[in-house]
C-alpha positions, 0 to 999 in steps of 0.5 A, a space after each residue: 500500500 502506498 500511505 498518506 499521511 500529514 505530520 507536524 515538525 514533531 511527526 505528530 498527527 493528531 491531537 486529543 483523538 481529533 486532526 491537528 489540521 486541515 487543508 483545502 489545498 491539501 487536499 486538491 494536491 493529494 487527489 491530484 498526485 493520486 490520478 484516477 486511483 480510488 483512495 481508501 480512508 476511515 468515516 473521520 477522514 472522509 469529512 475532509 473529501 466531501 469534494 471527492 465523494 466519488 473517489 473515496 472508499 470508506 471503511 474503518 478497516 480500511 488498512 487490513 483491507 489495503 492491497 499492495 498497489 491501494 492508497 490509503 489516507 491515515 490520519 488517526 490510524 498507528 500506522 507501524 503495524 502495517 509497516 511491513 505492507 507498505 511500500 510507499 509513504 507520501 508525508 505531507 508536513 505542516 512546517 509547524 509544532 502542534 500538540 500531538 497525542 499520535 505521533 507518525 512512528 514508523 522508521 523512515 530508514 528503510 524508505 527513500 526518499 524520491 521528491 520533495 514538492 511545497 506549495 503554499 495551502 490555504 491554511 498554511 503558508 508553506 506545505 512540503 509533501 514528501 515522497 518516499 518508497 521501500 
């Protein structure tokens, strides 16, 4: 699976069980850079594609039901226990230190790193999105 995931400069990703962040822009980008692949995510992440009803599919298992070429948008998942199945990660970074009570875990070492993009969102001045593969 190839995940997706927003962090901050602490690898934090969610705060008290709820997103530290949204994005509009974000979002576009993300749907963009996925082409026409359906992206798999939780009924919590859903809310933030209402634009792309038709290019989501929403189940809470969604990352035991992932093959090995599905996209998956994780934001309040630990994504470490499906570490050994991914094989792509698309780091999208706030450039910002929120309060965090999930941080992104998983070890960057065994990926590399293939291109860096930022671009300015329409909540934050300055959005980097990384792309990595195993």
């Amino acid at each position: 699976m190839i995940a997706a995931v927003c962090i901050d400069d602490n690898s934090g990703m969610t705060f008290n069980h709820r997103r530290q962040s949204r994005d509009r822009v974000l979002i576009d980008n993300f749907v963009t850079l996925c082409g026409e692949k359906k992206i798999r995510m939780n009924a919590y992440s859903a809310a933030l594609f209402t634009e792309y009803a038709d290019r989501i599919e929403v189940s809470e298992d969604f990352l035991e039901q992932a093959g090995e070429d599905d996209i998956c948008f994780v934001e309040t998942n630990d994504l470490v226990p499906y570490a050994d199945r991914v094989k792509g990660l698309i780091l999208y970074r706030w450039n910002r230190r929120y309060p965090a009570s999930t941080t992104f875990d998983v070890d960057l070492s065994a990926f590399t790193l293939q291109n860096t993009t930022e671009f300015q969102g329409s909540s934050h001045e300055n959005i980097t999105r990384e792309e990595y593969t195993k």
